[in-house]
C-alpha positions as CSV (number, residue, x, y, z in Angstrom):
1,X,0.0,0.0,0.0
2,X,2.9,2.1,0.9
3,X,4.3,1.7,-2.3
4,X,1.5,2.2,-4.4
5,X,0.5,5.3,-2.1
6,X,4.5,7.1,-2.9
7,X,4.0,5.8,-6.8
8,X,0.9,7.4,-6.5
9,X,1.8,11.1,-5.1
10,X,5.0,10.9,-6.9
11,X,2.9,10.5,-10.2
12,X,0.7,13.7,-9.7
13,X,3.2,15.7,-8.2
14,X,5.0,15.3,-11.4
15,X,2.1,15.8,-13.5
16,X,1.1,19.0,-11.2
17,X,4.4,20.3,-12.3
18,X,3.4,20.3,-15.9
19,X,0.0,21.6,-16.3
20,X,-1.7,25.0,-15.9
21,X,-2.4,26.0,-12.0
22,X,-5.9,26.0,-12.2
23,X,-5.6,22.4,-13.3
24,X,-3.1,21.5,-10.2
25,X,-5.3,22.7,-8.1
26,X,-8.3,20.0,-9.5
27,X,-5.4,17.5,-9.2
28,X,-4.5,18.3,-5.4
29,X,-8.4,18.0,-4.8
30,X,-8.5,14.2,-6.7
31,X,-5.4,13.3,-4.8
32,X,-7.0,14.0,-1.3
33,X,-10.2,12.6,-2.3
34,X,-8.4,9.2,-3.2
35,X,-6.4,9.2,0.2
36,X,-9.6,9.9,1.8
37,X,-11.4,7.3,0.0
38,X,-8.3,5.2,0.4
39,X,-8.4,5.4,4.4
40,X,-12.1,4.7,4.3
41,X,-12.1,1.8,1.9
42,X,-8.9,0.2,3.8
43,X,-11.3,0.4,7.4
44,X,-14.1,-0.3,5.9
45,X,-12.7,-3.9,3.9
46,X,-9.3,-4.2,3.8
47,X,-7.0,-3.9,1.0
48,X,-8.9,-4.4,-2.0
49,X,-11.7,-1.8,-0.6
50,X,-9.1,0.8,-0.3
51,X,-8.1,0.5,-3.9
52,X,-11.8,1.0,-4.9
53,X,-12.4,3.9,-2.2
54,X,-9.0,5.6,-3.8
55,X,-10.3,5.7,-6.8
56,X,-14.0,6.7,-5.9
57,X,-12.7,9.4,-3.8
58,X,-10.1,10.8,-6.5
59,X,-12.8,10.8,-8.6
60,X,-15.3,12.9,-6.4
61,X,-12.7,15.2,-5.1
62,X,-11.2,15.8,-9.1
63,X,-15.1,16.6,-10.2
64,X,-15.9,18.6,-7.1
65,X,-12.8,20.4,-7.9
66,X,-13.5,21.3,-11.6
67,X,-17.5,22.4,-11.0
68,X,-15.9,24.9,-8.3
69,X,-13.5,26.3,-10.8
70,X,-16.4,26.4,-13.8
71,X,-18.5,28.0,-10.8
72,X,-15.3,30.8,-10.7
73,X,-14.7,31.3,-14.0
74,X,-18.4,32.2,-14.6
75,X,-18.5,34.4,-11.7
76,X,-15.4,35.7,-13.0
77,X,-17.1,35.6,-16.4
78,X,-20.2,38.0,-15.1
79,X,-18.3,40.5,-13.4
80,X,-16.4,41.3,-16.0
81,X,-19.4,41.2,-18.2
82,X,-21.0,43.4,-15.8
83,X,-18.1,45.6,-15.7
84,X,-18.1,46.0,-19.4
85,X,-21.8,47.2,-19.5
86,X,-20.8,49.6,-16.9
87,X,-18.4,51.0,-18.8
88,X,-20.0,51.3,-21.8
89,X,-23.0,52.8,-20.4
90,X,-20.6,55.5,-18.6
91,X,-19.5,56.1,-22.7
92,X,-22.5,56.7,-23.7
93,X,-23.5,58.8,-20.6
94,X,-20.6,61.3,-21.3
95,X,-21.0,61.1,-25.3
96,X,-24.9,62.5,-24.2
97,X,-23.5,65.4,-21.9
98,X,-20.8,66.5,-24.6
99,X,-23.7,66.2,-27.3
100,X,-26.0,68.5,-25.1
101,X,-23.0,70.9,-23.7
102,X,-22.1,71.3,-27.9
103,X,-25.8,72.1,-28.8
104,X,-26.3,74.7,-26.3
105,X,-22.5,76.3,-26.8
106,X,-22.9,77.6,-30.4
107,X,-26.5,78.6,-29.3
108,X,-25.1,80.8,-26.9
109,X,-22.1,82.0,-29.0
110,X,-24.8,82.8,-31.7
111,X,-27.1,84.7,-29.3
112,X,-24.2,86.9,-27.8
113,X,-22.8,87.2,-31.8
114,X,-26.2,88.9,-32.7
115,X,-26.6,91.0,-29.7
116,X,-22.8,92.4,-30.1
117,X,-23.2,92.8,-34.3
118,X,-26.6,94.2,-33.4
119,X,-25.6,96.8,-30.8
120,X,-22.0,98.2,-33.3
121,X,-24.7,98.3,-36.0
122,X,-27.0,100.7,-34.3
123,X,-23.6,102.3,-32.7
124,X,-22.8,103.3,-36.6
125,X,-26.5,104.7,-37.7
126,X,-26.2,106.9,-34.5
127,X,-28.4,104.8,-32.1
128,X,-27.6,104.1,-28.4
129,X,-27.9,100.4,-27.4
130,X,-26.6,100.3,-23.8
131,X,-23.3,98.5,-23.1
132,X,-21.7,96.6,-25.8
133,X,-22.6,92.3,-25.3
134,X,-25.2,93.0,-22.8
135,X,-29.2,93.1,-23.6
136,X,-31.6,95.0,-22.4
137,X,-33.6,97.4,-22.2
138,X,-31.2,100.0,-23.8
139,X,-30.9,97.6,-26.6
140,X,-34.5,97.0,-27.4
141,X,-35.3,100.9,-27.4
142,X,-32.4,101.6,-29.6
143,X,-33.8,98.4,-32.0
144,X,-37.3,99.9,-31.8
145,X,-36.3,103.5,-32.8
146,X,-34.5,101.7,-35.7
147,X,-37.5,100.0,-36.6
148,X,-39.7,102.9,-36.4
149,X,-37.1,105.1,-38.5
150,X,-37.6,102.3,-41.8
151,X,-41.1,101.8,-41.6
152,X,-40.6,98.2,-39.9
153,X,-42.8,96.8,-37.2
154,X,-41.9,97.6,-34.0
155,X,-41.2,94.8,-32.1
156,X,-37.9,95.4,-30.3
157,X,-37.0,91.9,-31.1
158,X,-33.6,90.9,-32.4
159,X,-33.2,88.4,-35.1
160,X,-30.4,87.9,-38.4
161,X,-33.2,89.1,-40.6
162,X,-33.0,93.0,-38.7
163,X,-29.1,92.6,-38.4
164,X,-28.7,91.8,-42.4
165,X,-31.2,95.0,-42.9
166,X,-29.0,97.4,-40.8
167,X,-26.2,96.2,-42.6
168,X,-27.5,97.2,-45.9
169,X,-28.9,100.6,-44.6
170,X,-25.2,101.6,-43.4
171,X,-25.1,99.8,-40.1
């Protein structure tokens, strides 16, 4: 028994040594499920029981061994999986907020672009908008007077329509 037990360990040591870890480790587990299975089979009947119970308990302790590492590798599997998703929804979330934040920018840079071109036209055809890049109430007077003095419709209201007009009428 001794001999076959040393031939035995000496065999899967050396076969431990030249596959992966994570197949080692299924190896280590068969190995103690056949001494277990050894121990019980030899006090259970003898000799010829231990053999069986070896083998029977390699087995077990090999199997139990691989479902726990397919059990790991899918948990593995699903947090990466899960990580993945997370990350690409955090893309997508930050793609949305740049999309917005460029939308609203040239708006912006477009409103403040009329108000300034606006405010130098009626500067030049000797109209007082307020301060230069700010609307208000200066500004819609002095757009009103504007619009009175052409004959347009008096609406105080900006637009690119009334900015090209000033521009052709010297503004």
């Amino acid at each position: 028994m001794r001999r076959h037990f040393i031939t035995l360990a000496v065999g899967m040591v050396t076969a431990s040594l030249a596959i992966p870890p994570a197949h080692a480790g299924i190896m280590g587990d068969g190995l103690g499920g056949a001494l277990s299975g050894a121990m019980v089979g030899k006090l259970v009947g003898g000799r010829k029981s231990a053999r069986t119970g070896a083998i029977i308990g390699g087995v077990i302790g090999a199997s139990e061994a691989a479902a726990n590492m397919q059990r790991q590798q899918q948990h593995q599997a699903e947090i990466e999986r899960r990580q993945s998703e997370w990350a690409a929804q955090q893309q997508l979330e930050q793609q949305r907020i740049r999309n917005e934040q460029a939308a609203a920018a040239p708006a912006v840079a477009t409103d403040q672009t009329l108000v300034i071109e606006t405010q130098k036209s009626l500067i030049r055809l000797g109209f007082q908008p307020g301060p230069v890049g700010r609307a208000g109430p200066e500004l819609t007077a002095a757009v009103r007077q504007y619009q009175k003095s052409k004959g347009l419709l008096e609406t105080g209201d900006l637009s690119q329509a009334l900015l090209a007009h000033m521009l052709q009428n010297g503004g």
